[in-house]
N, C-alpha and C positions, 0 to 999 in steps of 0.2 A: 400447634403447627409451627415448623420452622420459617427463618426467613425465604422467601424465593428471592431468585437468583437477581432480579432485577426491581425496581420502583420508578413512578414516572412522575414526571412533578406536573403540578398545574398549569404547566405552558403547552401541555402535550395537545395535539389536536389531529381528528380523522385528517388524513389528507385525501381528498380527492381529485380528478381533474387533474393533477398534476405529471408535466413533461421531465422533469429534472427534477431529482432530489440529490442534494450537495449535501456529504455525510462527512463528518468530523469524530472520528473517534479520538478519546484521550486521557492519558494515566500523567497525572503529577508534572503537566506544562502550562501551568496558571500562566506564567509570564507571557507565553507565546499562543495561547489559544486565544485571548482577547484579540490581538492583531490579527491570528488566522480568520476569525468571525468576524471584524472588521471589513478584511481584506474583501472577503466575501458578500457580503452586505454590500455594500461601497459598490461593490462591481455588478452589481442585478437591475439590469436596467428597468425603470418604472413601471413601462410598456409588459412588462413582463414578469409582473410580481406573481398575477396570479397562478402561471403555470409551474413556478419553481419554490420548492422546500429546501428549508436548511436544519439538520439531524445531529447533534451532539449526544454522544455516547459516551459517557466517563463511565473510566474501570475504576472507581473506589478510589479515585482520589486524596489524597493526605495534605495538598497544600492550599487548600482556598480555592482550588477549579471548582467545587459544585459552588459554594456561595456566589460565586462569579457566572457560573451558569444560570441558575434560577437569577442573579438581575440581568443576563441577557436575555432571557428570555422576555421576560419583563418590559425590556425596551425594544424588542425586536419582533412582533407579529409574527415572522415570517418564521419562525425558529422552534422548533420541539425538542428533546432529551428525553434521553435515558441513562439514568442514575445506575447504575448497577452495586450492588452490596456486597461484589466481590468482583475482583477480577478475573474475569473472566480469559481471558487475550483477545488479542490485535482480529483475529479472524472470527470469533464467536460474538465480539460484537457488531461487527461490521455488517454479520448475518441478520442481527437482533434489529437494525435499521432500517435496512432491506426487506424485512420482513412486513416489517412496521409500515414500507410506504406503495402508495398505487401509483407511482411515477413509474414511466419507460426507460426513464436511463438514471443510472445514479454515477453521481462526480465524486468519487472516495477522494479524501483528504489526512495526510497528516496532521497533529494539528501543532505541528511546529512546519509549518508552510503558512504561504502566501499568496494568495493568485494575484495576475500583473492585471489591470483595469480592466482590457476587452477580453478576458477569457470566459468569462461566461457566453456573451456573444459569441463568441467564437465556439464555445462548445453548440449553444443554440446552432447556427448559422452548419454545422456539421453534420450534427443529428439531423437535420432535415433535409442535408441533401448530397449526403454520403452513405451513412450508416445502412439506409432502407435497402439503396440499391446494390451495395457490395458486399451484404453480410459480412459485415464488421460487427466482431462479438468487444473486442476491448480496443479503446483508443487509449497511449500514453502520451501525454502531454510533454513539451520540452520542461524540463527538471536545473532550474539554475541552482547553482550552492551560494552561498554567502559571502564567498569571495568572489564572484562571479562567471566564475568557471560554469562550463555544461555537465550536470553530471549524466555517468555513462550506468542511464536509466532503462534503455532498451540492451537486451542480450542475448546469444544464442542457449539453446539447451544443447550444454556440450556433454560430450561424451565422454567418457570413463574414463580415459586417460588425459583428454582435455581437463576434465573437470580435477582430476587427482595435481597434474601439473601444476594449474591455475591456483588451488588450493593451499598447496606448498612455496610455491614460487611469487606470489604476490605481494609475502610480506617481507623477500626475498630483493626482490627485482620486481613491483611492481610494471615495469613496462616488456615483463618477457613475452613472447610471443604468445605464449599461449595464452593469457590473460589480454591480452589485446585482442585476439579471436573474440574470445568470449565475450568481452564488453563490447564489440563491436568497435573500434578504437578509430577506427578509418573510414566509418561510416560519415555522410556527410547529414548533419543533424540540421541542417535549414532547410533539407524537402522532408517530407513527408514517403515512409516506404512502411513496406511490412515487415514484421522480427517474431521472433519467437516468444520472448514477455516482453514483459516494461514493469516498472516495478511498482508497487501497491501504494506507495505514499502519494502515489498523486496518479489516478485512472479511472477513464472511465467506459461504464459497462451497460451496455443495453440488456435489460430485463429479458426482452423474447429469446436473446443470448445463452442467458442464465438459464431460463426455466428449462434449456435443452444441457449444460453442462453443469449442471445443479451452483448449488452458492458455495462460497468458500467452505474447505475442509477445516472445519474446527478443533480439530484433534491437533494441528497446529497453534500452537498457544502461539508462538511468534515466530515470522521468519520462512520463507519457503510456498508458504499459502500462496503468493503471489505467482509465480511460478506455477506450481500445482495449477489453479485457477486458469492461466492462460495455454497451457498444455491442454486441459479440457477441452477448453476453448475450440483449438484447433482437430480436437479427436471428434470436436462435435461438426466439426462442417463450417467454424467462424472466423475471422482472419483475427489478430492484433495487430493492430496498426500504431506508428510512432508517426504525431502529429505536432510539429513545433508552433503552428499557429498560436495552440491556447501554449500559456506558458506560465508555470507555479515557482516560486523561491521556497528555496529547503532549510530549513537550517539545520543540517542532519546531527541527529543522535539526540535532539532535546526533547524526545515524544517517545522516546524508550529506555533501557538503561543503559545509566550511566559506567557501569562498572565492565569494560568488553569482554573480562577473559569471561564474565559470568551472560555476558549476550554469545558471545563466538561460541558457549559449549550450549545456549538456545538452537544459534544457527545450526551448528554441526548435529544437532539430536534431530532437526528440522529436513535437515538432508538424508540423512538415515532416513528418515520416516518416507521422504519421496520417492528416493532412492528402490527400495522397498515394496515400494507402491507402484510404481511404473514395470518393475521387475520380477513380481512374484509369482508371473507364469512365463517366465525364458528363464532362459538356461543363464543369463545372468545374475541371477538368485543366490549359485553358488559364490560368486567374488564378493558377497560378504566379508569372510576373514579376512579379505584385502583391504577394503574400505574403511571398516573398522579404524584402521593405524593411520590410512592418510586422516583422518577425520579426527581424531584424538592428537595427531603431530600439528596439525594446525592450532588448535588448543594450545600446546603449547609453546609452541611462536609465538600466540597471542599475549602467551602470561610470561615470556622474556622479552616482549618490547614493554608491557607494560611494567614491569620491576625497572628496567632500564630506564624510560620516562620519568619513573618515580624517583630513583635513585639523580636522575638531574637538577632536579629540583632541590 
């Protein structure tokens, strides 16, 4: 028999009873998933151990993340794993979690993030007396970066020509109009409103939600799921909401690859595939041969700033 796709270490346990599962998937961020699991820990008020789980999912790991998993586990009750013996991606494990838990809502996590003290609370304090009555299918949390900026984590599903613009012109002019649509740039991010996603490093998803716009599409190795997912969402009847209350620290790009021209030609095969998929029964099927080139010119944007960064150096 060959290996299966996954192994589960001795920390793993049934969960039941449980309101919230806090899911941590993660590939080669030793440094920054202790602090994510920290962060998290730290933040689960006592009162409420019993109703909440915490899920780490390593995609095959190469730098000391599983050793460091199995002794959090170890020191940590509260916490189960899933070792996987290949990577899988970002969205096939996230599903393997998910699957794994009888909780109502799950808190997906990067696992180069942070959550700030009261976001747990704050997701509790949410879920019981938002989500029921306004069918709310995804909340995203406010998304701070590292420098402490807000990152522009909620966005619209733009259009064809927005999206073709935005694609081209970003690495361009970053602040051109049509990338400021997109990001929602004027949006005021200290209320809380509805948008069209939020992004997947830090959200969270009510179960009864899901089981109507099924779990993420795994055919996405990385990138786009997010998207995908909150399109559902709304085809199914559920809102996404941006909620600054709960609030997470990103430290983007240390919980993926490092190398972008070989993520931006992930992103861009991720967008085809959406693309794709939203459109294979309208007549926008045909703008194919279009797409193709804006999707492939961003690629390579990507691989002449990054020669030119290199070359500074």
């Amino acid at each position: 028999m060959g290996k299966s796709k996954e192994e589960y270490l001795e920390c793993d346990a049934v969960s039941k009873n449980k309101i919230l599962a806090v899911i941590v998937v993660s590939y080669n961020s030793r440094s920054y998933l202790e602090k994510c699991i920290n962060s998290i820990v730290e933040s689960i008020p006592e009162t409420e151990e019993d109703i909440i789980e915490l899920i780490i999912v390593d995609n095959n790991s190469d730098d000391g993340s599983k050793s460091l998993i199995e002794d959090l586990c170890k020191k940590h009750a509260i916490l189960k794993s899933i070792i996987n013996v290949k990577n899988m991606g970002f969205a096939y494990a996230n599903n393997q979690a998910i699957k794994s838990s009888s909780a109502n809502y799950f808190f997906l996590l990067n696992s180069d993030t942070e959550i700030y003290e009261d976001s747990i609370e704050s997701v509790l304090e949410y879920i019981k007396n938002d989500i029921p009555s306004n069918k709310i299918g995804i909340i995203g949390p406010k998304i701070i970066n590292s420098d402490g900026t807000i990152q522009s984590s909620c966005r619209k599903f733009p259009s064809l020509i927005n999206a073709a613009a935005h694609n081209i012109l970003s690495l361009i002019n970053p602040d051109n109009k049509f990338s400021r649509q997109y990001k929602m740039a004027d949006a005021d991010r200290s209320k809380s409103f509805e948008t069209d996603w939020v992004s997947g490093s830090a959200m969270i998803i009510s179960k009864a939600a899901m089981d109507n716009s099924g779990l993420f599409d795994d055919k996405y190795f990385m990138y786009v799921e997010d998207v995908d997912l909150c399109y559902r969402m709304w085809k199914s009847g559920y809102k996404v909401v941006y909620y600054p209350k709960i609030k997470v620290l990103h430290h983007i790009g240390k919980s993926g690859n490092n190398n972008p021209v070989k993520a931006q030609k992930m992103m861009q095969k991720s967008a085809l595939r959406f693309f794709v998929k939203i459109n294979k029964k309208s007549w926008k099927i045909i703008l194919i041969p279009f797409v193709l080139p804006i999707l492939g010119f961003r690629i390579i944007l990507t691989w002449i700033n990054f020669k030119k960064k290199k070359n500074n150096f």
